[in-house]
N, C-alpha and C positions, 0 to 999 in steps of 0.2 A: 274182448275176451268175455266168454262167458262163463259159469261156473265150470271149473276145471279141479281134476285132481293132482295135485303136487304132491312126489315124496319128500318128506319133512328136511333129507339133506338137501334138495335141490333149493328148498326155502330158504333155508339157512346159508347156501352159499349165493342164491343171487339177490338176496334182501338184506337190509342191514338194519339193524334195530336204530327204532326211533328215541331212546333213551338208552344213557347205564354205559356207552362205552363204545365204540368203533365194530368189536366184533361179537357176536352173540353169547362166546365164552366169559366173554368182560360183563356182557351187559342183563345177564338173566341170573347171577350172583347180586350184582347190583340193585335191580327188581325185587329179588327176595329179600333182600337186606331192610326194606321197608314192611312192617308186621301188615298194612294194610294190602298190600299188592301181593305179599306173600299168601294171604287169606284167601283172595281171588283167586289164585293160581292154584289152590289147594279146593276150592271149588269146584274149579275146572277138574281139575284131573278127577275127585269124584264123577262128576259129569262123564268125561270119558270112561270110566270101569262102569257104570252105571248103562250106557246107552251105547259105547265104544265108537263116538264119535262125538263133534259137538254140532250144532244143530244149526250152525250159520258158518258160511264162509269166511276166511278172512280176506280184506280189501285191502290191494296192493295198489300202488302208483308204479307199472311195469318201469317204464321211461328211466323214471330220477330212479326207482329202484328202493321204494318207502313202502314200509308196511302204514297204513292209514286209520287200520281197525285192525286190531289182532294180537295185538302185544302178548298180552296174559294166556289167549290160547296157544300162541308159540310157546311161552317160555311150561306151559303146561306137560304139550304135545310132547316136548325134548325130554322134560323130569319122567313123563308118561314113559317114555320111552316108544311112543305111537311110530306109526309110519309112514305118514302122509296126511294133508290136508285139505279141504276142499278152498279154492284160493279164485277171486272174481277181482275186477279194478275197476267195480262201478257199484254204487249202494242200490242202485237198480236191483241189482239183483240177491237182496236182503228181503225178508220178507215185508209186506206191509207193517210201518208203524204209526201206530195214531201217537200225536202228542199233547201232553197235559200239561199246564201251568200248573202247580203246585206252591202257596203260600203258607209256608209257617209261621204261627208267632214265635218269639224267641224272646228270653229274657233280655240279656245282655249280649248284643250284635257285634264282634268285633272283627277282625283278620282271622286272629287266634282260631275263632268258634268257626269261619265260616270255612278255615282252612279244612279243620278237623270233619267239619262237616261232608265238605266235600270229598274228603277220603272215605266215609265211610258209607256214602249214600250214592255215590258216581256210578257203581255199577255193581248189581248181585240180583240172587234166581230170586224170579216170582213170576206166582203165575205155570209154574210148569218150564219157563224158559229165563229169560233176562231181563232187564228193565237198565236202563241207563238215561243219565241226566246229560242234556245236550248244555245248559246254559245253568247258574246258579249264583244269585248274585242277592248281598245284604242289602236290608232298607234298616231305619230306623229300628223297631223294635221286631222286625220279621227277615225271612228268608223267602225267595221266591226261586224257584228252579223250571225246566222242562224236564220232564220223564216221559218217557214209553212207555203204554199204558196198554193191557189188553182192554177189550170194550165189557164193559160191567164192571170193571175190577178197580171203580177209580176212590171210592172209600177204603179197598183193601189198601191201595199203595198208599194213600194218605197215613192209616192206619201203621201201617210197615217204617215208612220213612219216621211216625214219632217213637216206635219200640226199637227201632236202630239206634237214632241217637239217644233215646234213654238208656240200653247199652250200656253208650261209650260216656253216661253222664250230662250228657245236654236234653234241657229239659225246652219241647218244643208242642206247638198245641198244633192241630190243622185248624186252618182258616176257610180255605177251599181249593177246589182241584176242576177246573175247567180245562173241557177239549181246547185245544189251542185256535181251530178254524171257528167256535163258538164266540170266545174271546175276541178275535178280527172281528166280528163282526157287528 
């Protein structure tokens, strides 16, 4: 399949959310019940009055019948009250992303910090479009994650990721942000 346009019922009757509940009535109440997932959603749907669409596909698993990427733009699309979606089931067809290693210091590394962390740095606009964390995992007195990075912007997100968690209260310094294929090497 390649980039296709789906109306939002046909999504919704032959996909089934990957969280929250069996059927999308159950499980995009469930979603919003979380202030963090609510916030993204509430992003989104700016996004859409803003540009009246969102600006990536989402990626289905036709077969088993899984959305793989898209959660938040669904449960957006429906609250939107939009009418269709632009729907692919291959990252292929996303646009290029470069990815960045990113290390914070952190005071005190726990569960706790890395949960919260994780909710509130996993995915939001920058940049003009989105950024999301593929990987994020505690060391001793640090955080290290992958992000999507546009090219020049990798002080901005460094920069973004410590005024998000300053925020929500965690106090985190950057360490550094290296391309990921620099890093391999």
């Amino acid at each position: 399949m390649t980039v296709r346009r789906m109306p939002l019922q046909e999504i919704l009757a032959t996909y089934r959310p990957p969280v929250g509940g069996d059927t999308w009535k159950e499980a995009i109440p469930d979603l919003l019940a979380d202030p963090d997932d609510a916030r993204i959603v509430e992003l989104l749907r700016a996004e859409l009055t803003r540009h009246g669409d969102f600006r990536e596909p989402i990626v289905v698993e036709p077969q088993d019948r899984d959305i793989l990427n898209g959660l938040h733009r669904i449960a957006a699309a429906v609250l939107h009250e939009h009418d269709g979606l632009d729907v692919t089931d291959t990252f292929d067809d996303l646009p290029p992303r470069r990815r960045v290693v990113v290390v914070l210091a952190a005071g005190a590394v726990n569960s706790t910090v890395v949960d919260r962390l994780t909710k509130i740095l996993w995915s939001f606009p920058f940049a003009g479009g989105w950024t999301n964390c593929d990987l994020m995992f505690p060391g001793d007195a640090e955080v290290t994650g992958w992000w999507h990075c546009p090219e020049g912007l990798d002080a901005a997100l460094g920069d973004e990721l410590v005024v998000r968690a300053a925020d929500e209260g965690i106090r985190l310094r950057l360490i550094s942000v290296t391309d990921v294929d620099e890093a391999a090497a």
